[in-house]
C-alpha positions in Angstrom: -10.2 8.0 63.2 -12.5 7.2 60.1 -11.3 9.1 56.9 -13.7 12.3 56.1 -16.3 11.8 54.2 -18.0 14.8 51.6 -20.7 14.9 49.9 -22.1 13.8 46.1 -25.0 14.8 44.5 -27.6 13.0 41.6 -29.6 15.7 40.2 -31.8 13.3 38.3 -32.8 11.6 41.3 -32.3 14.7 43.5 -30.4 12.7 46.0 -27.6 13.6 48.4 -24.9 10.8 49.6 -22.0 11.4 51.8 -19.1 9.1 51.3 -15.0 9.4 51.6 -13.4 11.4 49.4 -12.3 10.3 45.9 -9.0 8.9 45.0 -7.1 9.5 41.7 -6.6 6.5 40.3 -2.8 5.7 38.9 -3.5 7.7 35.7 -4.6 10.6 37.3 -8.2 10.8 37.0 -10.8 10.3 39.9 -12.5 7.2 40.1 -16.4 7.3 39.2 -19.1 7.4 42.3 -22.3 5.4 41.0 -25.6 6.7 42.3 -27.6 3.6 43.9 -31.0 4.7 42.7 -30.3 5.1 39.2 -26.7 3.8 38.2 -25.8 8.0 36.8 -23.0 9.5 38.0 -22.5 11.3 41.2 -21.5 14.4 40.8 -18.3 15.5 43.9 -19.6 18.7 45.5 -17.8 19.1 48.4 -17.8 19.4 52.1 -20.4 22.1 53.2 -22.8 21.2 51.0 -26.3 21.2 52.4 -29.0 19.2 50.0 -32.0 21.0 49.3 -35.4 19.0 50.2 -36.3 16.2 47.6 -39.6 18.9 46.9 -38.0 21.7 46.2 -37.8 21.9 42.6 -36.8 25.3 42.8 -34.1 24.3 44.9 -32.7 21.8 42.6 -33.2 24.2 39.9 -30.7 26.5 41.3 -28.4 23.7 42.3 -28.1 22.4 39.0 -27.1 26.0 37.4 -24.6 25.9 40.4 -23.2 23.1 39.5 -23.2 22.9 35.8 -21.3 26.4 36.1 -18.7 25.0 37.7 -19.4 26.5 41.3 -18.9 23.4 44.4 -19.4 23.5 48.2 -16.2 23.1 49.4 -15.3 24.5 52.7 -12.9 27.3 53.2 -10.0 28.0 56.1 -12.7 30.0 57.7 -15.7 27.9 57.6 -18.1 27.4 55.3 -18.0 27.4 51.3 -19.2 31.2 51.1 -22.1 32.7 49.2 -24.0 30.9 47.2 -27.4 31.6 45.7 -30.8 30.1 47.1 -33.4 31.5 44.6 -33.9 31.1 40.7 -34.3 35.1 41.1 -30.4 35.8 42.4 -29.3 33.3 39.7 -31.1 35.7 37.0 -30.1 38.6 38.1 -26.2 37.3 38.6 -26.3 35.8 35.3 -27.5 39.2 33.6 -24.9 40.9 35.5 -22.4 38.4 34.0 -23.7 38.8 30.4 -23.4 42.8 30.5 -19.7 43.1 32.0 -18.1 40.0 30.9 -17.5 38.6 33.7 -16.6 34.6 34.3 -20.8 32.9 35.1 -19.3 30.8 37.8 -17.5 34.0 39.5 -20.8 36.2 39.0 -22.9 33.0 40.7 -21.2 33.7 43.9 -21.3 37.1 44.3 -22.2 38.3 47.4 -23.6 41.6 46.5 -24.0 42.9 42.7 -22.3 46.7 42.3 
């Protein structure tokens, strides 16, 4: 059986590459995936990750706050990686949300509902 493979992401290139999972190397760190467009590096986003089209710059938009907050794809005991936002809209509002209560950005970000 082939190992499983997850996914990587460039956000300059707004490309989407599946390959095995990363191995920590002897000193504990992961080794570095090279994106083969530009030679940046891939950023690990997990499993149930589902790229948006190259077009969508909204898309991409949204991805990128997702990932620079910290929030991945990876998939649960139950399935999928949860909720996740799709617009620049339910970023905003979940971002404001976070701002007024104090609460962690990458905890608001996937928020199903906001009370």
């Amino acid at each position: 059986m082939p190992p499983a493979k997850t996914s990587f992401v460039c956000l300059p290139c707004r490309a989407s590459y599946k390959q095995p999972h990363p191995a920590r190397t002897r000193d504990g760190e992961v080794d570095r995936r090279v994106c083969p467009r530009c030679a940046g590096t891939l950023i690990h986003v997990g499993a149930a990750f589902a790229a948006p089209p190259r077009r969508d710059t909204e898309g991409w938009r949204v991805l990128s706050v997702l990932l620079h907050a910290g929030v991945r794809f990876h998939k649960g005991c139950c399935g999928g990686p949860g909720y996740r936002p799709r617009t620049l809209r339910e970023v905003r509002e979940r971002m404001t949300y976070a701002k007024r209560t104090g609460e962690l950005i990458a905890t608001a970000l996937v928020r199903p509902e906001l009370p």
